[in-house]
N, C-alpha and C positions, 0 to 999 in steps of 0.2 A: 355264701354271704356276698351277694354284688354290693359292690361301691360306685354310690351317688360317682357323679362326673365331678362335680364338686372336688368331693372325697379324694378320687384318685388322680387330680392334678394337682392336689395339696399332698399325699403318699409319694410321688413320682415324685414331685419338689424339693421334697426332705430328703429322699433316696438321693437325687443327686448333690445337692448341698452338703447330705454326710460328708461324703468324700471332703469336703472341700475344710468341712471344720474337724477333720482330722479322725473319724468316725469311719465304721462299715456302713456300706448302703443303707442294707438291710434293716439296721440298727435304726436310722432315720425314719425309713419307710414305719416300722414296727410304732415309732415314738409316733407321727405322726396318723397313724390310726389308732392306735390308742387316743388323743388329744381330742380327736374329730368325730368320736362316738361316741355316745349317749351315753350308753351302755358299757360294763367291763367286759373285756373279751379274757378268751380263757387262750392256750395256744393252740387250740386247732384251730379258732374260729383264723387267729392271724394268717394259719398256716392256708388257710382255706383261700382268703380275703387275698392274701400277698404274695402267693404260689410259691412262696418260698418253702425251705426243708424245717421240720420240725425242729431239726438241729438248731440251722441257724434262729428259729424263734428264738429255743432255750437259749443260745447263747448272747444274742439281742437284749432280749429281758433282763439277763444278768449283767449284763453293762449298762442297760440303765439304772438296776436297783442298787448297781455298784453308787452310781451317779446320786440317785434317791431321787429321780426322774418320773417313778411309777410304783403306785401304791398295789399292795399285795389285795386283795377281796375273796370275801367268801359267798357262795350261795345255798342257803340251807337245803339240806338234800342231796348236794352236789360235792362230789370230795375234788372236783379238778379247784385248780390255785386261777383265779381270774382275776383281771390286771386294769388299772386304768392310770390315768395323771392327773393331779394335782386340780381342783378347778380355777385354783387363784391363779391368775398369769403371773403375777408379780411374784409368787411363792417360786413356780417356776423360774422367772428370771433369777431370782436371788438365791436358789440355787445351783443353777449354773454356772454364774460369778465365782459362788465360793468353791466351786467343785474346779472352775478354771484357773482360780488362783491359788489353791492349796497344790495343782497339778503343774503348773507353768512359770507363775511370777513368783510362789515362793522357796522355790529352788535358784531358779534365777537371783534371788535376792542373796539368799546362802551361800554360789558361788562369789557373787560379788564382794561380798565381807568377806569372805575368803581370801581372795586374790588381794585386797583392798589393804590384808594385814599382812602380806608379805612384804618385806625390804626389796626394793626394786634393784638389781644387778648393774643396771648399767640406763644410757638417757632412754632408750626402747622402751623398755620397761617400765623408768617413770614416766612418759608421755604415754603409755597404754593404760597407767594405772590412774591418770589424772583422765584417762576418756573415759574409764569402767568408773571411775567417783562419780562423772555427772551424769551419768547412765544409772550408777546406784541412787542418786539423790534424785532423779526423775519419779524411778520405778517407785523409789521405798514414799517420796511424795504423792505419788499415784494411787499406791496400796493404803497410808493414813486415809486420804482422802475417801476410798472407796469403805474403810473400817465405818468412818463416820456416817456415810451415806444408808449401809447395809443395815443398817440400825431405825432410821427412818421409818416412819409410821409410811402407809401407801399413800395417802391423801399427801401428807407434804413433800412424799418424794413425786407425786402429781404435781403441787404446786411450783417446786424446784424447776421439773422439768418445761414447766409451762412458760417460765418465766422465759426461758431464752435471753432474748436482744438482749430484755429490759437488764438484766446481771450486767453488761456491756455497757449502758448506759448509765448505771448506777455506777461502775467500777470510774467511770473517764470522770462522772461528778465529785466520786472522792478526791480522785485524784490532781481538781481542783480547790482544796479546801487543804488550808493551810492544817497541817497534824495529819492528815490522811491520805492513803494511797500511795503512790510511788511519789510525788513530787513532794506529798508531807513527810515519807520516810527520808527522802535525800536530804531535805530540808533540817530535821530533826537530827541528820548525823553529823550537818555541817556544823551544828553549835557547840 
């Protein structure tokens, strides 16, 4: 099975970027010829395509299906298991996100309520626990944020993202207008 030139500087690409988002190569390589084909591949054809070991196919596949990165296929006639991804991009990214944040940020969060509800021993302790509060108040405003986002139809999280500046320019106009934005909340606490 040759790969377009295309194909395998976008294979090569992912391969090295694994590394980088905390992944096996291979694992990259694997996801990204899955994404780039037409067609589902079964794992020999990956094993063919990727010269990589059989092994690491199987074990590949099953970090992404850990992930829910790549759907399982059948071909009638055919008893091998053949694999591809997702066609929605956005189904992809949003599972990503959540597969990132149930792995990274929501433990992170746990430790921090953790720590957050201990009686601090001495001033160390409370200036460490007053920096892990604004670290938890970032994160866990981070994570509302992202609950409410993940929810988002595709078209208005298009729209969302399209807006850019204009969010910026809107946010500076409320905060012109007596009742709104940071100069109407200062205002509103002063009375």
């Amino acid at each position: 099975m040759p790969l377009s030139p295309i194909v395998q500087d976008f294979v090569a690409h992912f391969g090295e970027m694994g590394s980088r988002w905390g992944i096996n190569r291979s694992v990259g390589q694997i996801y990204a010829l899955l994404y780039a084909t037409r067609e589902p591949l079964c794992a020999d054809d990956m094993v063919e395509a990727l010269k990589v070991s059989r092994s690491n196919v199987a074990m590949g596949l099953k970090e992404l299906q850990g992930w829910g990165l790549v759907l399982l296929r059948h071909k009638p006639g055919d008893r091998r298991d053949y694999f591809t991804t997702p066609d929605d991009v956005w189904t992809i990214l949003r599972t990503l996100a959540e597969e990132r944040k149930k792995r990274e940020i929501d433990p992170t969060l746990t430790m921090l309520r953790e720590v957050l509800m201990r009686e601090p021993e001495n001033d160390e302790e409370r200036y460490a626990q007053e920096r892990l509060g604004e670290m938890h108040a970032l994160i866990e405003k981070l994570s509302d944020w992202y609950d409410d986002v993940k929810v988002m139809e595709t078209d208005r999280l298009l729209m969302l993202l399209g807006m850019g500046s204009a969010v910026t320019k809107l946010l500076e106009t409320a905060d012109r207008l007596p009742g709104f934005g940071r100069k109407g909340a200062k205002d509103s606490k002063a009375s």
